[in-house]
N, C-alpha and C positions, 0 to 999 in steps of 0.2 A: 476443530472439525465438527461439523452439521451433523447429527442424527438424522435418519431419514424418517418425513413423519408417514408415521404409523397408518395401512388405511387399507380396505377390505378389494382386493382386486377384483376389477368389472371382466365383465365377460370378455374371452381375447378379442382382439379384432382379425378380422378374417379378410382374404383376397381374393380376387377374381374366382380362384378356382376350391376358395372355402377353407382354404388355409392357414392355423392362424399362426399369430407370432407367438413362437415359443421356445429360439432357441438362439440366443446374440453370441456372435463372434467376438472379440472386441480386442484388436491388434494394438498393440502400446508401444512398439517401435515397428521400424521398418527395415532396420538392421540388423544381419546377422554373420555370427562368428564361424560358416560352414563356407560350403558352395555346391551344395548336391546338386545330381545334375539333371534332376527333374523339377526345380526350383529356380534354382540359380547355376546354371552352369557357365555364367559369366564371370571375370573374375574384380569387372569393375560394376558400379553399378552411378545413377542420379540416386540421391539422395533426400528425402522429405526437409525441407528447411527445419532445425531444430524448433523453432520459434513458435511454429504453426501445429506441432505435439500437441496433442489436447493434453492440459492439466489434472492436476488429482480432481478438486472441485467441478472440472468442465466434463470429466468422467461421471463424477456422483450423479450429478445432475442427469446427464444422458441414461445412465442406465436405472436408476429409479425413474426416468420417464419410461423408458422400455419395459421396464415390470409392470407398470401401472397399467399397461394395454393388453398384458398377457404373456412378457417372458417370464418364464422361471428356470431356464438353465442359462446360467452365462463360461464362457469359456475365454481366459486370456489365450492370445496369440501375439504372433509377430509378422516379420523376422523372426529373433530370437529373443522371447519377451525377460530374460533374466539380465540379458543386456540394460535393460532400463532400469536406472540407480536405485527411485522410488517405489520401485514393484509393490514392497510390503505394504505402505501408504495406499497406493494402489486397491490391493487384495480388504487391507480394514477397511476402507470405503465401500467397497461394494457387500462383504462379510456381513457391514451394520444389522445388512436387510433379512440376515437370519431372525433378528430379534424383534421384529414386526408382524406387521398379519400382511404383509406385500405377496407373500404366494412364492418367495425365492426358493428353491429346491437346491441348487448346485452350483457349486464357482471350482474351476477347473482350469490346468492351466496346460495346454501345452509347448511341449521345450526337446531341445534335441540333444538335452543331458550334460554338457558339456561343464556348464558353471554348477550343476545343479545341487553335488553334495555339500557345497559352502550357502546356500542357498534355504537347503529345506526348511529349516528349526525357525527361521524370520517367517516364512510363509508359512506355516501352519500354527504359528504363532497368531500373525495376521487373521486366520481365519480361513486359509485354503481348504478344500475339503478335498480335492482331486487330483490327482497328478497323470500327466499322457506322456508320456516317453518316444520320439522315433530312434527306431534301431532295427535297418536294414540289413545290415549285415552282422554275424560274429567273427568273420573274418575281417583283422589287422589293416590288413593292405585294401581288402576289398574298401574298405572304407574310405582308407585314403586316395583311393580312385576315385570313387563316388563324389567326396566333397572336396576332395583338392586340400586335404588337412589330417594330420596324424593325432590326432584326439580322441582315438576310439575306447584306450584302455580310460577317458574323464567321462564316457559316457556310462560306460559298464560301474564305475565306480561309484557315477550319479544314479542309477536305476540302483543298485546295491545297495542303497543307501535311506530310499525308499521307505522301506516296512519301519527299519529302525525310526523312523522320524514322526510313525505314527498314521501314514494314510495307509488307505485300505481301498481296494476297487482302483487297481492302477491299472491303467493300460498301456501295450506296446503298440506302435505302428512303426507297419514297414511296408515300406513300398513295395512289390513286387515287381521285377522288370525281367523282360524275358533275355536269357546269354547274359543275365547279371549275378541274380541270386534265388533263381526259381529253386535250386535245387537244396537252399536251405530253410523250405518251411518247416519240415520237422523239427529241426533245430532249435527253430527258433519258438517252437509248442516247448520241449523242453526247455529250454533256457526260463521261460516265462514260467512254466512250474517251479525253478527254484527262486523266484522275485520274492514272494508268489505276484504274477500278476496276468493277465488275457491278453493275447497277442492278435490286434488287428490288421489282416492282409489287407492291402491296399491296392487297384487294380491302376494302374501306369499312368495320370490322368494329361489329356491335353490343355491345362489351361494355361495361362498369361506367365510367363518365367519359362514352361516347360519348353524351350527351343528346340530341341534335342528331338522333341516326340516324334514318334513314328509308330503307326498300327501293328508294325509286325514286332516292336519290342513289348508290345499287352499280351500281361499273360494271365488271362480270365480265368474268369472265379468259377468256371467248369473247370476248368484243367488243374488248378489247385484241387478241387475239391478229387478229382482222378488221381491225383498224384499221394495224396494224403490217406486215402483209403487204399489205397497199396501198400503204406506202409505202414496203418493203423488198423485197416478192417474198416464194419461199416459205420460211417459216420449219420448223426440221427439231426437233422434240424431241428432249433429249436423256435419254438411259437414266439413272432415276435407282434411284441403288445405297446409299442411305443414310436416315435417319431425319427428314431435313433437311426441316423446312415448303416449301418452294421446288420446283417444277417448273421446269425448265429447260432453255431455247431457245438455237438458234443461227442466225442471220442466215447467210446466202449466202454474204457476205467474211468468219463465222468469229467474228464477233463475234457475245457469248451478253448472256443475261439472264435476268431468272427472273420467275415470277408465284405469290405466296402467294396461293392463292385459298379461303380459310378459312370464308369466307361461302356461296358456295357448290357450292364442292368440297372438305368440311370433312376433313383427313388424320387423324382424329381415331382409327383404326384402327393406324398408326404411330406414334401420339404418345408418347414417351419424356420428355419434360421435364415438371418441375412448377417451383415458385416459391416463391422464399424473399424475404418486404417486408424491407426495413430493420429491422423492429423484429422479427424473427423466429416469422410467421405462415406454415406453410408451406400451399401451395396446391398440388392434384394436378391442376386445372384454367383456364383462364386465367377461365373461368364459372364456378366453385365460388365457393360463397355463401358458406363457414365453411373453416377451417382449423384445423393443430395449433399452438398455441401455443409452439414450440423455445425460445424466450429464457426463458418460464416453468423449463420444464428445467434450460436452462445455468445459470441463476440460482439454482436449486435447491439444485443439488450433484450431478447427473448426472453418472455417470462416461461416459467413450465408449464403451465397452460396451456401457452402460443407454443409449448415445446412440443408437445403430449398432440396435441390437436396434428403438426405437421407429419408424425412420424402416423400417425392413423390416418392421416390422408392418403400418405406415400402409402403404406403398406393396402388398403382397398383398392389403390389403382394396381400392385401388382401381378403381374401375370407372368414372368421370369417362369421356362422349364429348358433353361441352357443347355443342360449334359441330354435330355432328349432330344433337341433341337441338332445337337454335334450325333449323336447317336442314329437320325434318320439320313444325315448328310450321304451323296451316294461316294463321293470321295473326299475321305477325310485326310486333312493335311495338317500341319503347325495353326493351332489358335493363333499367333499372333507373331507376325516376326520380331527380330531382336530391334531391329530402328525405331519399329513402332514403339517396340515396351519403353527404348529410352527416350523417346519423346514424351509419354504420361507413362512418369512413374506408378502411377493409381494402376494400372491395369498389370503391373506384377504380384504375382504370386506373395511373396514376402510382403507386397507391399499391403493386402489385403486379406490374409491370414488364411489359414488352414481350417 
């Protein structure tokens, strides 16, 4: 395995609207062991050809080009990224770029608990620095509605499992949907105090997998924020100083939380991240319907130059603000239907990560 060479980061590059890149998604399968039903509420799905998976080295490569132009947080996804055998591989390959002058800040992974406590000790071995947890419900059964799977006591046991293994700054995410689980956000503030870890509300999103969606199941981040000061007193905002999707609260006794409200209070003005699928389609929006083909390239004979050069090209011509674009619609309906998603796997949810 390549070190990656060492070398002093240029200025980010920036887009249409002076954005720069600073924050890669980067999904290493496209399969996963749930079926939530803001995701995948399907129970079959097309499949990415195994073959066309970007490799550990077609990874390195990608993402020390993405550093080089101005990311410095990277975050695995999926599917369900514990599902892929090589993860750890994976995780030290992009880890390298701690020990450089590249400008890497963060490698993060998020996962929805499941495999996670047989998992941690390789990954933070590896070099993981963060852990994101989804956990929508603390109800049993609610869950097993949700994803069409009875694994809830492997997810609690994988967030539990957490602190012992050594990370620190974990986060929860849970979707909120309205007549689902609106009325366990307290809950779920508590629960995340004994992780310890900040529990991220997430506001019901319409994109590519979500079939299901509907405006009257969004249950916005005013009415969380009503709901919670009812039953905490007054809640203080706190000043946010970064690029980060998440607004962020603090409770009376100090304890915080946050609310991605994407739907609609779209941050789409700040948005610094784009996406890279498993089989290396890169996306400059979480709603962009087509992408650049990267594994085309690396399979090529691109050199990183030619590499470096196409993703600073792509990223100048962007102008992607998707969730404002869904957010001005005067009638909003399903992003996309299910015929469509199975005709280009690329335009699901899972398939291009969270």
């Amino acid at each position: 395995m390549n070190a990656p060479t060492p070398s002093t980061p240029a200025a980010p590059v920036t887009d249409l609207f002076a954005r720069p890149m600073g924050d890669l998604r980067l999904s290493v399968i496209d399969q996963c062991n749930l079926r939530c039903q803001y995701c995948m509420p399907e129970e079959h799905y097309t499949w990415l050809p195994r073959t066309d998976l970007l490799t550990v080295d077609e990874i390195g490569r990608l993402v020390s080009a993405f550093i080089s132009l101005g990311v410095t947080k990277v975050r695995l996804t999926g599917g369900e990224p514990l599902i892929r055998p090589n993860l750890p591989e994976i995780v030290q390959r992009i880890a390298q770029h701690f020990d450089d002058t590249s400008g890497l800040d963060d490698l993060a992974i998020t996962t929805n608990g499941v495999l996670l406590s047989d998992k941690l000790d390789a990954l933070k071995a590896a070099g993981l620095r963060r852990v994101t947890i989804s956990i929508d419900t603390l109800d049993p059964h609610r869950f097993a509605a949700l994803s069409k799977r009875k694994t809830h006591h492997k997810v609690i046991e994988g967030i539990r499992s957490v602190p012992a293994a050594g990370f620190q700054d974990t986060k929860l995410d849970s979707v909120v949907m309205r007549g689902f689980n609106e009325d366990e956000l307290g809950d779920l503030i508590e629960f995340a105090r004994t992780v310890p870890a900040e529990v991220r509300f997430i506001e019901y999103m319409d994109v590519g997998g979500a079939t299901h969606w509907s405006k009257d199941k969004v249950f916005p981040k005013a009415e969380m924020l009503e709901l919670l000061t009812k039953r905490y007193g007054s809640i203080e905002a706190l000043p946010k100083s970064d690029a980060a999707p998440a607004s962020r609260f603090m409770l009376p006794d100090g304890a915080t939380f946050g609310i991605i409200a994407s739907t609609t209070e779209p941050f789409c003005s700040t948005c610094n991240r784009s996406r890279v699928t498993a089989d290396g389609m890169w996306l400059h929006c979480l709603y962009s319907l087509a992408g650049t083909n990267l594994r085309h390239s690396l399979r090529s004979g691109v050199t990183d130059e030619e590499l470096r050069a196409l993703l600073a090209a792509g990223w100048t011509r962007r102008a992607d603000r998707g969730a404002e674009n869904r957010s001005n619609m005067r009638e909003r309906k399903v992003f996309l239907p299910a015929d469509q998603l199975k005709r280009d796997p690329h335009l699901e949810m899972h398939t291009r990560g969270g």
